[in-house]
Structure formats: C-alpha cells, structure tokens
C-alpha positions as CSV (number, residue, x, y, z in Angstrom):
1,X,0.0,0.0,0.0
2,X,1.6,3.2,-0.6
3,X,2.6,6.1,1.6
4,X,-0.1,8.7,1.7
5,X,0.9,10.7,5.0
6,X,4.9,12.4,5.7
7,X,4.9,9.9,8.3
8,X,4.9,6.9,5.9
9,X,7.2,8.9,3.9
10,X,9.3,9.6,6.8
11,X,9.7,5.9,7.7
12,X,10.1,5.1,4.0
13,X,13.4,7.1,3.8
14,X,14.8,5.7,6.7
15,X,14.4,2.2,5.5
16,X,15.9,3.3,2.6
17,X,19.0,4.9,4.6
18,X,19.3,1.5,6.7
19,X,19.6,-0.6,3.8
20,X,22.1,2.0,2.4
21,X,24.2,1.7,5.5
22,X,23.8,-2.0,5.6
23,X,24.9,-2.2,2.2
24,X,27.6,0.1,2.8
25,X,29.2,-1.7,5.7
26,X,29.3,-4.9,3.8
27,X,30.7,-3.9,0.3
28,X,33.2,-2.1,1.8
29,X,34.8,-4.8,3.6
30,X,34.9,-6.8,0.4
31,X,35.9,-3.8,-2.0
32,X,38.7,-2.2,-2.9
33,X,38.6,1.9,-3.3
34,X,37.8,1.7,-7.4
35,X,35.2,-1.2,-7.1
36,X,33.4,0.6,-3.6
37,X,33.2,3.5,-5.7
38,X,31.2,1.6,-8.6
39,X,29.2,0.3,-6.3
40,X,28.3,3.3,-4.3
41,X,27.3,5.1,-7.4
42,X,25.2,1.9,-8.6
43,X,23.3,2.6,-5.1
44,X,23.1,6.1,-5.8
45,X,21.4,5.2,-9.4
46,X,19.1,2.6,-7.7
47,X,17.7,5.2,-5.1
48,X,17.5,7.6,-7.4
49,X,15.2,5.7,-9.4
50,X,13.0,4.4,-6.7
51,X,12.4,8.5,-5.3
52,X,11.5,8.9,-9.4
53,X,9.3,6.3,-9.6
54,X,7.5,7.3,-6.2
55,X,7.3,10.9,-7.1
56,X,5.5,9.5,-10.9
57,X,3.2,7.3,-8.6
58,X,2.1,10.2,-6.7
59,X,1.3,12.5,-9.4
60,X,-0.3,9.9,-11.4
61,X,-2.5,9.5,-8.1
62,X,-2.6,13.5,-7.8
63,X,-3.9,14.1,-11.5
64,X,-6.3,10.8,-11.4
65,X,-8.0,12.5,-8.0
66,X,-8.4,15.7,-10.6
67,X,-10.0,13.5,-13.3
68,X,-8.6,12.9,-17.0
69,X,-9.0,16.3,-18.3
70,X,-7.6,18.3,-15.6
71,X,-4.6,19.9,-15.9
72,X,-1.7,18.4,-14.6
73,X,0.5,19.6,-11.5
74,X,3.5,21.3,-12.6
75,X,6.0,23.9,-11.1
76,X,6.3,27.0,-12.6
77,X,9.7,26.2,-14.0
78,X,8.1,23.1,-15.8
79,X,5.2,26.1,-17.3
80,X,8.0,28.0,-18.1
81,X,10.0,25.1,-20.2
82,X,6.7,23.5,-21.2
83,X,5.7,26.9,-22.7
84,X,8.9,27.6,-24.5
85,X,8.7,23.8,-26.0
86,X,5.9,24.0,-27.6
87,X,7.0,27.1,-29.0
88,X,9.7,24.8,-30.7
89,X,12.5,26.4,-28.9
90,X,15.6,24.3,-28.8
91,X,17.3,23.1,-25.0
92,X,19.8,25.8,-25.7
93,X,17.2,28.8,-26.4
94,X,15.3,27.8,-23.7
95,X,18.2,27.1,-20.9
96,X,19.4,30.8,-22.7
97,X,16.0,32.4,-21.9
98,X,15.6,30.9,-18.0
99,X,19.1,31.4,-17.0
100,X,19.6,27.5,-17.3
101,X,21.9,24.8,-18.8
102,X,20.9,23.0,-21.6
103,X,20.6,19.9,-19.5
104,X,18.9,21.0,-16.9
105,X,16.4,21.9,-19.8
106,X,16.5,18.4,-20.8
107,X,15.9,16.8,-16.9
108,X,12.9,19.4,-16.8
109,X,11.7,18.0,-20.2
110,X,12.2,14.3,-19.1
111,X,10.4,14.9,-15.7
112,X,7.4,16.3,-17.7
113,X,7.1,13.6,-20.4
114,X,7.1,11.0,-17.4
115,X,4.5,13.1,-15.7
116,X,1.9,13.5,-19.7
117,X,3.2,9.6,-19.9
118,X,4.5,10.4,-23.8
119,X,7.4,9.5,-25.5
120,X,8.4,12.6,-27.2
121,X,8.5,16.4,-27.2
122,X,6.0,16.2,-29.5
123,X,3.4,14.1,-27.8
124,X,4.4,16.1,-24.7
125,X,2.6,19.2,-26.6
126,X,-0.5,17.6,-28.0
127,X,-0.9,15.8,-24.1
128,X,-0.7,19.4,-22.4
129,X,-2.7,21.0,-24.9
130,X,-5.3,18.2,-25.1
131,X,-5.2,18.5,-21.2
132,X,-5.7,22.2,-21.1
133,X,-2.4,22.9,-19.5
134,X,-1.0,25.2,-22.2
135,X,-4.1,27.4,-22.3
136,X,-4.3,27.2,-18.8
137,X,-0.8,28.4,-18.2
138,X,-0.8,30.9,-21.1
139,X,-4.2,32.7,-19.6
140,X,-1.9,32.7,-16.2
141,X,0.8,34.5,-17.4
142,X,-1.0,36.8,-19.6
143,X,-3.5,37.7,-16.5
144,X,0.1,37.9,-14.1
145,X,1.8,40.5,-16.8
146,X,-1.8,42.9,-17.1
C-alpha cells in the first residue's frame, strides 16, 4: 500500500537509509577503493530511481483524483519550459532564456514527459494541450503581466 501521509514517507526514507548503511558496511569490507566507488554510485542510481518512480506514482494518483482532463500539476519552472517547447525552442534557447543549462532543460523536459506519460517532445505538446495545460498556463501569465 503506498505512503499517503509524511509519516509513511518519513519511515520510507529511513528504510531506505538502513539498507544504504547495511549495504555500505558490507561492500566495503569486500571492495577495494575503485570497485566501492562503482558500487556506491550503482546505489546512488538505484535510489535515485525508486524516489523517481514514487514521485510519478504520486502525481499519477494527484492528476487521477483531478480526473482525466484536468490539468496536470507542474512547477512554474516546468510552465515555463513547457511553454517555451511548444513554442519549438531548442534546449539551448530555452536554458538561454531561463538562465539555465541546456541539461537541466532536458531533466525538466524528461520529468514532464514522465508526468503526460508520452514518449516525445511532441506528444508532450499535444498531451498538455489536449489536457488544457497550455491554455491554462498561457491565460496565467498573460493575467500575471496585465
């Protein structure tokens, strides 16, 4: 059953720290310096994965609870890059225009197409327009700068 309070969250992270540490201990007893440091950044890459996974379970839970055409939650940074990529703007223009790298850009993009569940930059702009989330953004910031 998944965590729906910061309690369970709170008790989910500290499992996941034990079994870090527990880890940790072990390989290093058995490692030497170049092989512990594969491993630790294997560990890094597995957690990593788990807190993405979690956080695209609990937005698909967030959006379902709004209903299929709802808009879905994003930051205002996602807006931003979401607005300036269906605009056709390249990673570089866009990273140029927020004051960002390129890749950060490109983790922003990833993290959204995960979120609309699509495959491409593309689909990502026919999802968030079918969904309402580019005309709802768009009236936003035009409202904001009146």
């Amino acid at each position: 059953m998944p965590c729906t309070d910061g309690a369970c969250r709170s008790r989910e992270r500290a499992i996941e720290a034990d079994v870090l540490g527990a880890v940790a201990v072990a390989a290093a007893e058995l490692l030497d310096a170049h092989e512990w440091a594969l491993v630790q950044r294997r560990i890094g890459e597995v957690f990593r994965d788990l807190r993405e996974q979690r956080a695209h379970r609990e937005t698909a839970r967030a959006n379902a609870e709004l209903g299929a055409g709802a808009p879905a939650l994003l930051t205002a940074h996602q807006a931003r890059v979401l607005r300036l990529v269906a605009e056709g703007k390249t990673y570089k223009e866009i990273g140029a225009a927020l004051g960002r790298s390129w890749r950060t850009v490109n983790n922003t993009v990833e993290k959204l197409r995960v979120k609309f569940e699509v495959a491409s930059r593309a689909e990502l702009v026919a999802e968030a327009t079918r969904r309402g989330v580019l005309d709802a953004n768009e009236r936003a910031r035009q409202s904001a700068g009146a």
